[in-house]
C-alpha positions in Angstrom: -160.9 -136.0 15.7 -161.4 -138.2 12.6 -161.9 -136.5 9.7 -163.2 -139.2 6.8 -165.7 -138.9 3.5 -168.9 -140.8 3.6 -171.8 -141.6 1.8 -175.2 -139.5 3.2 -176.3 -142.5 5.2 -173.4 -142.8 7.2 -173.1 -138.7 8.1 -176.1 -138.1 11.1 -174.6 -136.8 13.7 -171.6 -136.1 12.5 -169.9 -132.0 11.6 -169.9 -131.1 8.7 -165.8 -130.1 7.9 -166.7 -128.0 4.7 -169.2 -125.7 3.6 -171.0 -127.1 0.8 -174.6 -125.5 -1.5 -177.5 -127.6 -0.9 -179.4 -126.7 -4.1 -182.4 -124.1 -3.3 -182.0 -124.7 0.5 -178.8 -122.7 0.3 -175.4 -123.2 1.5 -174.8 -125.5 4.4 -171.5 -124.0 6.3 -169.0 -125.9 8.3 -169.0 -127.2 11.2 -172.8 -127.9 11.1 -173.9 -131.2 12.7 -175.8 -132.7 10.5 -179.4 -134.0 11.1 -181.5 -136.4 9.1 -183.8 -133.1 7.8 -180.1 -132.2 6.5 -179.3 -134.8 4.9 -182.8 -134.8 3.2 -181.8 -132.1 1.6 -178.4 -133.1 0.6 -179.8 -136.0 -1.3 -182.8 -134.1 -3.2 -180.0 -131.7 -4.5 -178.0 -134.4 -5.8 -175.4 -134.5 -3.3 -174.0 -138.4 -2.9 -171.0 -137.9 -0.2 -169.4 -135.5 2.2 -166.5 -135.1 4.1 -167.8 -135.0 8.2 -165.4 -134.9 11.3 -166.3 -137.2 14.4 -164.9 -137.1 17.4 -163.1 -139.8 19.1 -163.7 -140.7 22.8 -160.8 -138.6 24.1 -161.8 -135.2 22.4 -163.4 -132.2 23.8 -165.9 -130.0 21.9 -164.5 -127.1 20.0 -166.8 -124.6 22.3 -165.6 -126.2 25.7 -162.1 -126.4 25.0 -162.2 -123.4 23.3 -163.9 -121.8 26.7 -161.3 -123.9 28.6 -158.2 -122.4 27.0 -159.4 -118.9 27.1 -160.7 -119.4 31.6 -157.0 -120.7 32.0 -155.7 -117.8 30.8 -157.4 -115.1 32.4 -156.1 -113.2 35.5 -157.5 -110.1 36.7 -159.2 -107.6 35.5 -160.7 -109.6 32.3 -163.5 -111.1 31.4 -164.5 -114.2 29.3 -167.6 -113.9 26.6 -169.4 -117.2 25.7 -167.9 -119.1 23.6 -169.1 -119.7 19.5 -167.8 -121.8 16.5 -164.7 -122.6 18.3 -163.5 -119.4 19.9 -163.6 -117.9 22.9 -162.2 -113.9 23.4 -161.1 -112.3 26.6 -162.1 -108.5 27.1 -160.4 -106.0 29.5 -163.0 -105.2 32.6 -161.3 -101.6 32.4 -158.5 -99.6 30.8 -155.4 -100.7 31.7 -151.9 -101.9 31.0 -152.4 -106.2 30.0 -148.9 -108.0 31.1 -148.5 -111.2 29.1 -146.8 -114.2 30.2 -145.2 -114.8 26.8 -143.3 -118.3 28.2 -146.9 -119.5 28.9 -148.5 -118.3 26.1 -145.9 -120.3 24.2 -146.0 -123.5 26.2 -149.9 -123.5 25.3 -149.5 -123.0 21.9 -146.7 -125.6 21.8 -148.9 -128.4 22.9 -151.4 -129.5 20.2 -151.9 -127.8 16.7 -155.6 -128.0 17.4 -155.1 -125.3 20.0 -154.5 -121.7 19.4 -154.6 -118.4 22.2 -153.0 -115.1 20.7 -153.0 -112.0 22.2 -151.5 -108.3 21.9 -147.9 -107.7 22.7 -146.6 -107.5 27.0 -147.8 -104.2 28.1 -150.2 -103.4 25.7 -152.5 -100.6 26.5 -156.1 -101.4 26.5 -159.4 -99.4 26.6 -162.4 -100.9 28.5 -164.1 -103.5 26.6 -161.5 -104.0 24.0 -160.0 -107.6 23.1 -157.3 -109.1 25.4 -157.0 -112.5 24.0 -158.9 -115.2 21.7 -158.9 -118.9 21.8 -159.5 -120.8 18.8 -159.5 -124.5 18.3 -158.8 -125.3 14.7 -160.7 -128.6 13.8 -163.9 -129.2 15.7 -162.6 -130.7 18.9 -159.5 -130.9 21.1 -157.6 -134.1 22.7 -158.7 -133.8 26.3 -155.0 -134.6 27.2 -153.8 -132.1 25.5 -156.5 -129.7 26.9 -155.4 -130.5 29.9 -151.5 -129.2 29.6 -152.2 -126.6 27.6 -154.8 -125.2 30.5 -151.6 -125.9 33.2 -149.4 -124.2 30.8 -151.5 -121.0 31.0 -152.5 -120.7 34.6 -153.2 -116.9 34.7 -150.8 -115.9 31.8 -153.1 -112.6 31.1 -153.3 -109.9 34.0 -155.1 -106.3 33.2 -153.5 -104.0 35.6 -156.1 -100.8 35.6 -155.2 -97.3 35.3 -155.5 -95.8 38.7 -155.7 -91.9 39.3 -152.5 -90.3 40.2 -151.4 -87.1 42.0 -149.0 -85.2 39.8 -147.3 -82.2 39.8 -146.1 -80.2 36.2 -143.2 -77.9 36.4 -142.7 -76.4 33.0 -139.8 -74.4 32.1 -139.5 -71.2 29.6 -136.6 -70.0 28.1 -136.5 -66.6 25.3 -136.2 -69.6 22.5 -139.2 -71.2 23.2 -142.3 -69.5 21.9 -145.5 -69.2 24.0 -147.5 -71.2 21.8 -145.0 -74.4 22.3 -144.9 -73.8 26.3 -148.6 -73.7 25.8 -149.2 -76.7 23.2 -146.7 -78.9 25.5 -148.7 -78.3 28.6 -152.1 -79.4 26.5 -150.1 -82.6 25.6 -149.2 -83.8 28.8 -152.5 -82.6 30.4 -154.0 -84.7 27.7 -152.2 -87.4 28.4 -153.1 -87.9 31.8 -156.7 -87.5 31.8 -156.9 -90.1 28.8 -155.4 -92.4 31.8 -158.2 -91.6 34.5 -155.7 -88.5 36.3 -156.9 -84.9 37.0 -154.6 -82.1 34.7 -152.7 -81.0 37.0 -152.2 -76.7 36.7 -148.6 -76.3 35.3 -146.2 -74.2 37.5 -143.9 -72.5 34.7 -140.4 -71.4 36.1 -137.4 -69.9 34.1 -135.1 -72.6 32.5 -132.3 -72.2 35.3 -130.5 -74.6 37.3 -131.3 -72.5 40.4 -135.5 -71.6 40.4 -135.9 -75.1 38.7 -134.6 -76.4 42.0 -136.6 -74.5 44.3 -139.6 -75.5 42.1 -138.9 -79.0 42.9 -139.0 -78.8 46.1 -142.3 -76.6 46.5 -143.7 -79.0 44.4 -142.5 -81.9 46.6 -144.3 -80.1 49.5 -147.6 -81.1 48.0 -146.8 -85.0 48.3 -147.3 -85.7 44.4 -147.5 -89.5 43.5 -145.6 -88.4 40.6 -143.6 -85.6 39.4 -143.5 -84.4 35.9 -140.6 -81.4 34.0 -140.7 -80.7 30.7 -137.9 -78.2 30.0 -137.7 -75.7 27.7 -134.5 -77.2 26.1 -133.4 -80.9 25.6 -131.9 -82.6 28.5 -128.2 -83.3 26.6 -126.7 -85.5 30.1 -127.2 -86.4 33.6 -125.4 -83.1 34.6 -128.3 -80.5 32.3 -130.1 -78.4 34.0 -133.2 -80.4 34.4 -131.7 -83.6 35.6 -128.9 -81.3 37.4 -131.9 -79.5 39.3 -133.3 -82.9 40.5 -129.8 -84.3 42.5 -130.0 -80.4 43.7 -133.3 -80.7 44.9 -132.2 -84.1 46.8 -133.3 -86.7 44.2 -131.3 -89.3 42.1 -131.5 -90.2 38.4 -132.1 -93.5 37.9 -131.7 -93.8 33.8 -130.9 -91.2 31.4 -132.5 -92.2 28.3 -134.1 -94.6 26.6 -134.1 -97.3 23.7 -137.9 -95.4 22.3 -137.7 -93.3 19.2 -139.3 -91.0 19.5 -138.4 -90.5 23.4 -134.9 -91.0 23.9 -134.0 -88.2 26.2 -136.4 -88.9 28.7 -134.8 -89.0 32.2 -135.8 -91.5 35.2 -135.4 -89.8 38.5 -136.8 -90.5 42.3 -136.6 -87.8 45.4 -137.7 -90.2 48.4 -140.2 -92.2 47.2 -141.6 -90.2 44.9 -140.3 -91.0 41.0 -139.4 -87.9 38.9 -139.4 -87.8 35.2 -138.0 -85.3 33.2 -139.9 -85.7 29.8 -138.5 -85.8 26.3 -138.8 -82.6 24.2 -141.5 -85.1 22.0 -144.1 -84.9 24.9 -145.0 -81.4 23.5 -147.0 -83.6 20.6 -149.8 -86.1 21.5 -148.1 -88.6 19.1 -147.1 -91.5 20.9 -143.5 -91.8 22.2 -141.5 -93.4 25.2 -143.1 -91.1 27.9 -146.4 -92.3 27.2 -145.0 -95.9 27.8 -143.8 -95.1 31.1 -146.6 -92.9 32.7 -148.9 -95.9 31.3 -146.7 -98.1 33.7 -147.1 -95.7 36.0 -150.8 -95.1 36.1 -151.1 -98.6 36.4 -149.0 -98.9 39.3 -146.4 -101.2 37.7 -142.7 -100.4 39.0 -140.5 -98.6 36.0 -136.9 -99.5 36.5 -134.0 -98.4 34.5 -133.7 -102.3 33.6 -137.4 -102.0 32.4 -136.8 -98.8 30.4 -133.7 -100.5 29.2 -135.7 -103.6 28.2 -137.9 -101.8 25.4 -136.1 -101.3 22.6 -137.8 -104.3 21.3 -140.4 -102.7 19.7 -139.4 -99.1 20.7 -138.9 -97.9 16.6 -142.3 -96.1 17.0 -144.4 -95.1 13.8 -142.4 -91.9 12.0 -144.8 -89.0 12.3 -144.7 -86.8 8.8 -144.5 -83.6 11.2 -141.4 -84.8 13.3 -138.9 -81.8 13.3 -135.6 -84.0 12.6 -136.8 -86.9 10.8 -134.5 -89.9 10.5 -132.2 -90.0 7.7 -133.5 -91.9 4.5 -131.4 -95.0 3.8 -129.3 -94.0 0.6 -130.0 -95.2 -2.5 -127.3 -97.4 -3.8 -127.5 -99.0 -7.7 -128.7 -102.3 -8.2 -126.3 -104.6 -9.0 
């Protein structure tokens, strides 16, 4: 792309690089490509010169390698919109969990300044519809050398993985501490939770907080082939050996991770009987603010694998937005004098 300023008779056909007034007629904005009825009007409003951008032999129009960029990139479960003034967006086809291929994303980006694609962070929930990516070229057009590694570069980097219904069973426990209306309110949550990702509320069954009946719940519940299993106990799970986590291994399951690098959401546990994964939720779950479980039954309903390694893995980005109602807020940093 050459960029240069010359007079009006030199400038048909060429983009206009900055918005300029032209008199009465109004304002003439970049990127226009200007005709001779433009320049017309340029020269009765007194206008001598303007700065114009022409491409070279080698360069690619800012809507096609815009479009270009943005087709690379898209795997499953997205869709590109027509491309305008140099951009091109991807949208999710449904809701769904988006997995980023950050490496590629990088590579891309890496190749040519002309050439931008940005999108939301790796596992970022989306809603149908909503934006998965855009593609911008920066000046008007694009080396078509560069178009061309940037494109390999990306090669599918952007996947939507839809939420899928699953089959879950809630075993709540009570204890004489835990008033009815928080027993109630928790069960709301997690219902809540997964009908906002395409599940059926499952009907809660609500069992003493004891080692013994917590057990026995399991397994009933385990009779009824759930995809997933869900506790949320009456009391914080303090270690693999609680009564939640210690009614699990009773019931013939294994934990898989005690706790996580999310706050709030740190004592959720990560279990598995057979098949079928278990997870005993964090005492948070009883709000609908966001917190680790919701990042892990989003994996779920999207039928990506949760591993202790992955639970382990986000931290990065697991200091969640401090809600004003949280019961044990985190300490304020002190206030020391200024030197």
């Amino acid at each position: 792309m050459i960029f240069a300023t010359v007079p009006l008779a030199a400038a048909e056909g060429a983009v206009l690089a900055h918005s300029l007034r032209a008199g009465e007629a109004g304002m003439l904005k970049k990127g226009t490509v200007l005709t001779a009825d433009h320049l017309a009007v340029l020269a009765g409003a007194g206008v001598p010169e303007v700065t114009v951008a022409r491409p070279d032999a080698h360069d690619v129009s800012e809507n096609d390698a815009a479009e270009a960029l943005a087709r690379a990139a898209c795997g499953g479960g997205l869709a590109a919109a027509a491309p305008t003034t140099g951009r091109c967006n991807l949208y999710a086809e449904a809701a769904g969990i988006l997995r980023v291929d950050a490496g590629a994303i990088d590579a891309a980006n890496a190749v040519d300044e002309a050439m931008t694609i940005a999108t939301p962070p790796d596992f970022a929930r989306l809603e149908e519809g909503q934006l998965a990516a855009t593609a911008k070229i920066i000046p008007y057009a694009a080396p078509r050398a560069a178009l061309d590694r940037a494109t390999a570069a990306l090669a599918g980097a952007l996947v939507l993985h839809p939420f899928m219904p699953l089959s879950t069973a809630l075993i709540v426990t009570r204890s004489d501490t835990l008033k009815p209306s928080a027993l109630d309110k928790g069960i709301r949550a997690v219902a809540d939770r997964l009908v906002s990702l395409g599940s059926v509320a499952p009907e809660a069954t609500v069992l003493p907080h004891e080692g013994a009946a917590l057990a026995d719940g399991i397994g009933a519940a385990m009779q009824t082939r759930p995809d997933l299993l869900l506790i949320l106990a009456a009391t914080a799970t303090s270690d693999r050996r609680d009564t939640a986590p210690a009614a699990v291994v009773a019931a013939g399951g294994t934990i898989a991770r005690f706790g996580m690098p999310v706050d709030p959401g740190n004592l959720l546990v990560l279990a598995r009987i057979g098949e079928t994964p278990v997870i005993v939720l964090p005492g948070c779950a009883r709000s609908p603010a966001l917190n680790g479980a919701d990042w892990v039954l989003e994996r779920m309903a999207a039928r990506l694998p949760v591993t202790a390694s992955g639970i382990a893995a986000m931290g990065v980005g697991g200091l969640l937005k401090e809600m004003p109602g949280r019961p044990h807020p985190r300490e304020p940093r002190p206030r020391g004098k200024r030197s």
